[in-house]
Every structure is written in structure tokens, then in C-alpha cells.
One Martini backbone bead per residue (centre of mass of N, CA, C, O) as a GRO file, in nm:
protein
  257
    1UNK     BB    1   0.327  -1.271   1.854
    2UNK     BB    2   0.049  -1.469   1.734
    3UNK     BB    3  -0.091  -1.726   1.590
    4UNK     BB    4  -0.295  -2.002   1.507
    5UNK     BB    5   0.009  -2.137   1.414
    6UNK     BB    6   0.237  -2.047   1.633
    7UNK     BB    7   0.341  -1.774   1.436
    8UNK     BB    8   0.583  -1.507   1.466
    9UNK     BB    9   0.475  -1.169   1.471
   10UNK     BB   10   0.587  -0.820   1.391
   11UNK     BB   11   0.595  -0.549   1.375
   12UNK     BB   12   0.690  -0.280   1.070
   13UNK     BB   13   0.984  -0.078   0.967
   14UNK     BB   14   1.000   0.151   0.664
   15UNK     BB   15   1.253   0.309   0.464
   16UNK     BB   16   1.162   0.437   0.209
   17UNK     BB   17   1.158   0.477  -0.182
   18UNK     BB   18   0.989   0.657  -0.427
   19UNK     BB   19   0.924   0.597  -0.761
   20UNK     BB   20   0.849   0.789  -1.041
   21UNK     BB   21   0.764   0.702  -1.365
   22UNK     BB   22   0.711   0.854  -1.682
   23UNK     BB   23   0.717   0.772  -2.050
   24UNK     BB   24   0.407   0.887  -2.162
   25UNK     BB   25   0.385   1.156  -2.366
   26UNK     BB   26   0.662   1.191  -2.136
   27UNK     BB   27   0.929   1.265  -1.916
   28UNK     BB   28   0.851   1.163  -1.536
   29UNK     BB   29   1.054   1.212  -1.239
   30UNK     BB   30   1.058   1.089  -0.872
   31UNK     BB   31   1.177   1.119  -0.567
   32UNK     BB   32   1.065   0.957  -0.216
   33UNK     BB   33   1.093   0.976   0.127
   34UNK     BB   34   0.955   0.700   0.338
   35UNK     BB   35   0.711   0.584   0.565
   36UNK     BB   36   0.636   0.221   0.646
   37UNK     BB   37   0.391   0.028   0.763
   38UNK     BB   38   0.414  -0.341   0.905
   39UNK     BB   39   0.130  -0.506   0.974
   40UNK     BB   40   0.001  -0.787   1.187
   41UNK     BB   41  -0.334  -0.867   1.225
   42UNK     BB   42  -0.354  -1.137   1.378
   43UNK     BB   43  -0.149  -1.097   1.595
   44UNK     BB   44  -0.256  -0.837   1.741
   45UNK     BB   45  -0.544  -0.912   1.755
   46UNK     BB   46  -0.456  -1.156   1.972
   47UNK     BB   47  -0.303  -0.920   2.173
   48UNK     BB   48  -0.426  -0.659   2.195
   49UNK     BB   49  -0.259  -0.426   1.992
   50UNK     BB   50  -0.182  -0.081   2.019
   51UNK     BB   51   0.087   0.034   2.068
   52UNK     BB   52   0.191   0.358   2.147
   53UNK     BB   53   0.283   0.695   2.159
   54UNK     BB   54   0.383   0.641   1.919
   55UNK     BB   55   0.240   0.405   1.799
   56UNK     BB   56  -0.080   0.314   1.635
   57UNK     BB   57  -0.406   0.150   1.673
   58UNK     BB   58  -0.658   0.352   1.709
   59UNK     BB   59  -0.460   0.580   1.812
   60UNK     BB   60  -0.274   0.798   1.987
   61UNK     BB   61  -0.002   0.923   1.785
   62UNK     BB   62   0.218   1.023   1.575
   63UNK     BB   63   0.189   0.722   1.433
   64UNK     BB   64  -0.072   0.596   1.257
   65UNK     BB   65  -0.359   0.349   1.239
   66UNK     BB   66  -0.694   0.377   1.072
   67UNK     BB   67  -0.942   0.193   0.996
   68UNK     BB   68  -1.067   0.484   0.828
   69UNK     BB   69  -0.820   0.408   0.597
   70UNK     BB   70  -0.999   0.165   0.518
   71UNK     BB   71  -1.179   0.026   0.374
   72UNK     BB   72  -1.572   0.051   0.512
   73UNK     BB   73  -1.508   0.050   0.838
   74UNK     BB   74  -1.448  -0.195   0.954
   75UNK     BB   75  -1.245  -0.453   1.032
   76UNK     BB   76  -1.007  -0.508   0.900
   77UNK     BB   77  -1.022  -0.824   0.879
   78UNK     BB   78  -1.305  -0.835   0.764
   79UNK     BB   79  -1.266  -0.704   0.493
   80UNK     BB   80  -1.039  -0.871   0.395
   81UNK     BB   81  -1.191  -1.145   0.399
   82UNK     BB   82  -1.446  -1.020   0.200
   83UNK     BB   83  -1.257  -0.992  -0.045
   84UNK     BB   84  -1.145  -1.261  -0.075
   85UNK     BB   85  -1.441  -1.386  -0.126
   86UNK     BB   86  -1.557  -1.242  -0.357
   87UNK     BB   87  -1.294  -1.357  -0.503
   88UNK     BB   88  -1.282  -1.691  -0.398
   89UNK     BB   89  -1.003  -1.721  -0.186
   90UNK     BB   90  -0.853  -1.922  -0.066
   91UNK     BB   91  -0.625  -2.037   0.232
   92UNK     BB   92  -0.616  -1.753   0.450
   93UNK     BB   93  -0.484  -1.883   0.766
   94UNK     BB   94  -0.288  -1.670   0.812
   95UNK     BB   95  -0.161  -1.416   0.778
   96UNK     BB   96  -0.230  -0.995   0.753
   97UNK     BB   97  -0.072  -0.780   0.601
   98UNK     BB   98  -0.010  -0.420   0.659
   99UNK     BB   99   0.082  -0.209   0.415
  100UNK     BB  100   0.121   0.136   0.525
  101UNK     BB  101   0.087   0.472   0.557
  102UNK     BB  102   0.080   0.674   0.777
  103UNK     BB  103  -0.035   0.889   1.026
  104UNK     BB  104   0.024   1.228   1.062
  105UNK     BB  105  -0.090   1.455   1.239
  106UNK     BB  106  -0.402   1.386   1.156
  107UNK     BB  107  -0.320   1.283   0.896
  108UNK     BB  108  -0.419   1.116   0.564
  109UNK     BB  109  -0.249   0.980   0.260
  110UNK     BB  110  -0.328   0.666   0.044
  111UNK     BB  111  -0.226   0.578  -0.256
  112UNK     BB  112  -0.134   0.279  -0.137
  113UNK     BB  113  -0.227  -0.037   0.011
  114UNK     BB  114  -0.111  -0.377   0.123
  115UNK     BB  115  -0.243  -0.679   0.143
  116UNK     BB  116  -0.081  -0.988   0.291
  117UNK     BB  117  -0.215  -1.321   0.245
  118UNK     BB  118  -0.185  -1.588   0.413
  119UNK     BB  119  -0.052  -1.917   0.517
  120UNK     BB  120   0.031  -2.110   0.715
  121UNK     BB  121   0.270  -2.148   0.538
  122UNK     BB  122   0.373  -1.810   0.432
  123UNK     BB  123   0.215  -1.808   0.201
  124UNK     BB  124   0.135  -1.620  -0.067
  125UNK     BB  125  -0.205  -1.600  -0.176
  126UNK     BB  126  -0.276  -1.272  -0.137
  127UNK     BB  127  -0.348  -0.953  -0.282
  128UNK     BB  128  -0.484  -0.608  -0.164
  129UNK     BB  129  -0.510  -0.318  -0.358
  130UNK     BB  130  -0.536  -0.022  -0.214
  131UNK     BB  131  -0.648   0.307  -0.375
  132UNK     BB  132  -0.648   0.619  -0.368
  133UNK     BB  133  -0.735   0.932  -0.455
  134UNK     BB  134  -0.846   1.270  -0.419
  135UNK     BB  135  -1.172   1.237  -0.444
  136UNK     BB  136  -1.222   1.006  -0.167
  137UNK     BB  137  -1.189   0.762  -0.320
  138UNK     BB  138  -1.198   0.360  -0.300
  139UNK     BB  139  -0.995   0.081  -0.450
  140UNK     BB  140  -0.980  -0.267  -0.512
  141UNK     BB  141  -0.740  -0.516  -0.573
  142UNK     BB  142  -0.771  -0.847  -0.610
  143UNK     BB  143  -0.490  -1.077  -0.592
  144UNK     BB  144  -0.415  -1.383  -0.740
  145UNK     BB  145  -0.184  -1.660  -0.523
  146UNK     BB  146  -0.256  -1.983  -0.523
  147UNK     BB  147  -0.034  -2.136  -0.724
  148UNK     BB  148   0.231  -1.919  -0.661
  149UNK     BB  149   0.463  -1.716  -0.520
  150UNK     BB  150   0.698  -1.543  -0.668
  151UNK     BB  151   0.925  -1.321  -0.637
  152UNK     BB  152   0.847  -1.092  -0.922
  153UNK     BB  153   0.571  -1.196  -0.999
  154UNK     BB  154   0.367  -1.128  -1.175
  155UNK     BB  155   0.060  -0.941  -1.149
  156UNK     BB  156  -0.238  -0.904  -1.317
  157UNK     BB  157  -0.506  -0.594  -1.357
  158UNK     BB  158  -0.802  -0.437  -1.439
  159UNK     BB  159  -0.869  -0.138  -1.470
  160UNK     BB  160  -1.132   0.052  -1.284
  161UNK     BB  161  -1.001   0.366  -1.176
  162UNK     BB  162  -0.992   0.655  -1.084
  163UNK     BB  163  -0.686   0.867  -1.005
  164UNK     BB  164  -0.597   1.029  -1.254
  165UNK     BB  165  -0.610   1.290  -1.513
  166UNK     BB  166  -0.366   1.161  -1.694
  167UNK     BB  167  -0.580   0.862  -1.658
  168UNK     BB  168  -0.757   0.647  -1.718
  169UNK     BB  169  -0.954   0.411  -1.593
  170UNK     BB  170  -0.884   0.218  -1.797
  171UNK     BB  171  -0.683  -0.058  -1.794
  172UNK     BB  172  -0.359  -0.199  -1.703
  173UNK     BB  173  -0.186  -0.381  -1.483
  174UNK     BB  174   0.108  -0.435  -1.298
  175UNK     BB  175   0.260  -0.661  -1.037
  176UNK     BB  176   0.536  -0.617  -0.798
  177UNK     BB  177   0.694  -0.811  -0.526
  178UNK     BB  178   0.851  -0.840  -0.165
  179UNK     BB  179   0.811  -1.024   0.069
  180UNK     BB  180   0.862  -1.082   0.390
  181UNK     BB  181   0.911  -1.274   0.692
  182UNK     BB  182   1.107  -1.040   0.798
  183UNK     BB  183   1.283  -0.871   0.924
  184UNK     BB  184   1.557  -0.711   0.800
  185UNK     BB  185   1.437  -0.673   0.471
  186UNK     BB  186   1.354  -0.685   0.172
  187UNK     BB  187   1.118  -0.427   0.027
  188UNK     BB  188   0.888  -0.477  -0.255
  189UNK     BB  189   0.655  -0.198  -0.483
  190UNK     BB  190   0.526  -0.270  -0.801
  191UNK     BB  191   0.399  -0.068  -1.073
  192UNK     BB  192   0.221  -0.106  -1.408
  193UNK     BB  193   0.131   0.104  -1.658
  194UNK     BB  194  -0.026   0.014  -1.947
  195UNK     BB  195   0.052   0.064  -2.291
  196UNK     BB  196   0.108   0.014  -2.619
  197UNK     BB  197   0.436   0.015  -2.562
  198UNK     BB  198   0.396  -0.040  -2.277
  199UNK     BB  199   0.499   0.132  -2.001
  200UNK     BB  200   0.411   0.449  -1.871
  201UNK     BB  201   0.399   0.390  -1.581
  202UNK     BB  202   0.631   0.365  -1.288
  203UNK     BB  203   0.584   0.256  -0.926
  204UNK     BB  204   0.761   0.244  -0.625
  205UNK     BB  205   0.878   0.053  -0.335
  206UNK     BB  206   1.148   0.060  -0.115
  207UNK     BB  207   1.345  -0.180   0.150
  208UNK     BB  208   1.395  -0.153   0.501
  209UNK     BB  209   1.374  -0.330   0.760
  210UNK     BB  210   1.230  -0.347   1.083
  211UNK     BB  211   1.116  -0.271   1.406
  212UNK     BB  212   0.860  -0.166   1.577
  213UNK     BB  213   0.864   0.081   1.758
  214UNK     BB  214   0.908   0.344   1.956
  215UNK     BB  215   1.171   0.421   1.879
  216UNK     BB  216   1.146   0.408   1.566
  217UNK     BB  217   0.907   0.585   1.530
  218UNK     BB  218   1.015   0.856   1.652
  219UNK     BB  219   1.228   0.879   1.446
  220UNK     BB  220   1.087   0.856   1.185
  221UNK     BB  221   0.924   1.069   1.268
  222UNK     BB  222   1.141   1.328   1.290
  223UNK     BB  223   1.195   1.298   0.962
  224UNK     BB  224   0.857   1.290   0.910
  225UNK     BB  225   0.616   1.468   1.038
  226UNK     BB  226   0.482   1.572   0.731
  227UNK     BB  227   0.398   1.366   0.569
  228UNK     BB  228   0.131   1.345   0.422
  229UNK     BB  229   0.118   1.623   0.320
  230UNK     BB  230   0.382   1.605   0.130
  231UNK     BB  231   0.226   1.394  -0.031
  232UNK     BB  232  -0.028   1.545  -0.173
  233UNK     BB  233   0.176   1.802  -0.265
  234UNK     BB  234   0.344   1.651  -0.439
  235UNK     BB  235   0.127   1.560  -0.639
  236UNK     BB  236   0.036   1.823  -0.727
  237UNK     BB  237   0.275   1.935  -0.839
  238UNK     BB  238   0.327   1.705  -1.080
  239UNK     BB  239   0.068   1.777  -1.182
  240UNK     BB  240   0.156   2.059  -1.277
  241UNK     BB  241   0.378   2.003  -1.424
  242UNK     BB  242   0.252   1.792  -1.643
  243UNK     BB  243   0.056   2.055  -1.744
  244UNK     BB  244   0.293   2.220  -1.847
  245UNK     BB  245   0.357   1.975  -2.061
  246UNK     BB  246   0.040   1.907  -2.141
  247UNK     BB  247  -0.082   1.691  -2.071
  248UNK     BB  248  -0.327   1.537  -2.094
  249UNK     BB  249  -0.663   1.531  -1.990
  250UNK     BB  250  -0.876   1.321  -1.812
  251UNK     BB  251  -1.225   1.281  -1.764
  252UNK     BB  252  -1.434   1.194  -1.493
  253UNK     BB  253  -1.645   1.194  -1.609
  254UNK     BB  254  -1.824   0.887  -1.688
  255UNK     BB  255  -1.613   0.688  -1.524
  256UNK     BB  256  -1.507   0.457  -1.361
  257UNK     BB  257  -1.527   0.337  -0.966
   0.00000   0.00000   0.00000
């Protein structure tokens, strides 16, 4: 697969793990084992690529993803590229990255997908977080990259979206990336919510990337079969453990979405 600067990239496949910490107003952490798809979009879309039996883009699959699970509808490309023109960012010439949990058994729940889109020279101009919260809402987050971006370095935005009961709608975020141009590399994305004494809760997902094939998807589905629903129910069990635990509840009415 080939973009129009005649760079060949190709899907990827991330069997990564999840770290979840809150630190105040109690301590709270948990890991889980997740598979992530990085789909190359502009390259799929050149070659009219869209997986086969084990993963697939818009079509049936062990493991999917669907346009409807992104974005407000449109083609994916379209959508992300009006996301970038609203924020003002050019030279988004080359690949768009969408990195997010697949679809399992017709089933998804994608509680935050990345879209990293380059330039000619492969370089990250920007990041897209997509969000959705258990309310059925979703609110995107472009963070500019346009001045040059290293591995780790910081990119901060103000929180307006209400994700959880247990934090304000209001707030600010950090964001740490390492994005491979290459398969069979280390992948992280890291947030963290910033609380008055630093970081209050800190989110990562990290791992080794692989080559995205029908066998690898195969395998991938066989270890986790129920991912999605497993995470819906995950996030509701800490949510009812934090609940035990007192953390105060912060009310949906009347908040920013």
C-alpha cells in the first residue's frame, strides 16, 4: 500500500496493556491486556484495501472496524481532515494513523482512538483524540504538532467533555505519544488529568506492533474473543469499586459535552 508521496505503509497490530492510576482522591490502579488495530488510511484507501475475514474495515469480520464508530459519519479521511482544517492545521500531506480498539463479535466500545497524521516526510503535524464516554457521546481533542514533534514530548489541552462521574467536565489534560513508522515497534499513548497537585489520574497503553494479516487477527481474536464487552464491564466495575471507596461523584447536568 502506498500513499501519493510513494511511501508504502501497511496495517498494524498492537497486543498492548492498559495501566489505569488514579492517585487522589484515592489510590486507584488496574492493568488489562487489550489488542489495538493502526490502520494507515490513506494508504487502505489508495488501494482499496478493506481486510478479509479475521479483521476488516467496514465489512464482517472477527474483528472490525466500522466508519460508524468513528467520527460524525462521513469517511474517515474526510472527517479527519475537516477536524484538522477547523483547527487551522495544514501540511497534513502524508499518512493518517488511526489507532483504536476494534470491534469484537459486533460489539464496540472505544473509549479513546488516536489519529496521528504526517507529512510528506513521515513526520507527526498532528493528533486527533477521539473520546466517547458510556453516555453514547464523542468529542475530539486536535492537538497541534505542527512545530515539530519528539517521542514524549508533552502536548497539553483543556478538558470539556464530561467522560466519567467521577471528574469534572473541565479540566486539562497532558499527552505523551511514541508512534513507530514501522511495524515491530514500541507503541505508547499516555493522558494524564491534571488535578491541583499534579497528575491525578494517569492512563497509558502501550506495546509491540506487528504486521496486521488475517493470521495475526485470527490469533489476536482467539485471545480475546469478548474484548469490547470485557471493557464496557471493566470500566463499570472500577467505577462501582471507586463508588465503594467514597470518591465523590461529580453530577452530568448542566456540564460541557
Amino acid at each position: 500500500m502506498t500513499t501519493s508521496t510513494g511511501a508504502r505503509h501497511e496495517p498494524r497490530l498492537m497486543r498492548g496493556e492498559v495501566i489505569h492510576t488514579r492517585r487522589e482522591p484515592t489510590h486507584h490502579r488496574f492493568r488489562a491486556n487489550v489488542v489495538v488495530f493502526q490502520l494507515p488510511l490513506v494508504s487502505m484507501a489508495a488501494q482499496q484495501a478493506t481486510g478479509g475475514w479475521a479483521w476488516g474495515l467496514d465489512r464482517t469480520a472477527l474483528l472490525q472496524v466500522k466508519t460508524k464508530d468513528h467520527g460524525d459519519g462521513r469517511p474517515l479521511l474526510d472527517w479527519a481532515r475537516s477536524q484538522l482544517q477547523a483547527a487551522g492545521i495544514r501540511g497534513v500531506d502524508g499518512e493518517i494513523w488511526l489507532s483504536c480498539l476494534p470491534r469484537c463479535l459486533g460489539y464496540a466500545f472505544k473509549p479513546v482512538s488516536f489519529w496521528f497524521c504526517e507529512n510528506r516526510g513521515g513526520d507527526t503535524v498532528a493528533v486527533i483524540a477521539e473520546v466517547n464516554n458510556t453516555f453514547g457521546e464523542r468529542h475530539a481533542y486536535v492537538l497541534d504538532c505542527s512545530s515539530g514533534y519528539r517521542p514524549g514530548q508533552t502536548l497539553g489541552h483543556d478538558k470539556d467533555f464530561y467522560v466519567s462521574p467521577f471528574f469534572p467536565a473541565k479540566g486539562r489534560y497532558q499527552f505523551r505519544f511514541r508512534h513507530q513508522p514501522d511495524a515491530h515497534g514500541a507503541a505508547l499513548a499516555r493522558i494524564e488529568v491534571m488535578g491541583p497537585r499534579g497528575p491525578s489520574l494517569v492512563t497509558s497503553i502501550s506495546g509491540r506492533t506487528q504486521a496486521l494479516t488475517q493470521r495475526s487477527a485470527c490469533a489476536a481474536w482467539a485471545m480475546h474473543p469478548f474484548q469490547s464487552l470485557w471493557v464496557i464491564a471493566l470500566i463499570h466495575w472500577h467505577g462501582l469499586r471507586l463508588w465503594v471507596k467514597r470518591v465523590p461523584l461529580v453530577p452530568r447536568k448542566g456540564t460541557a459535552t
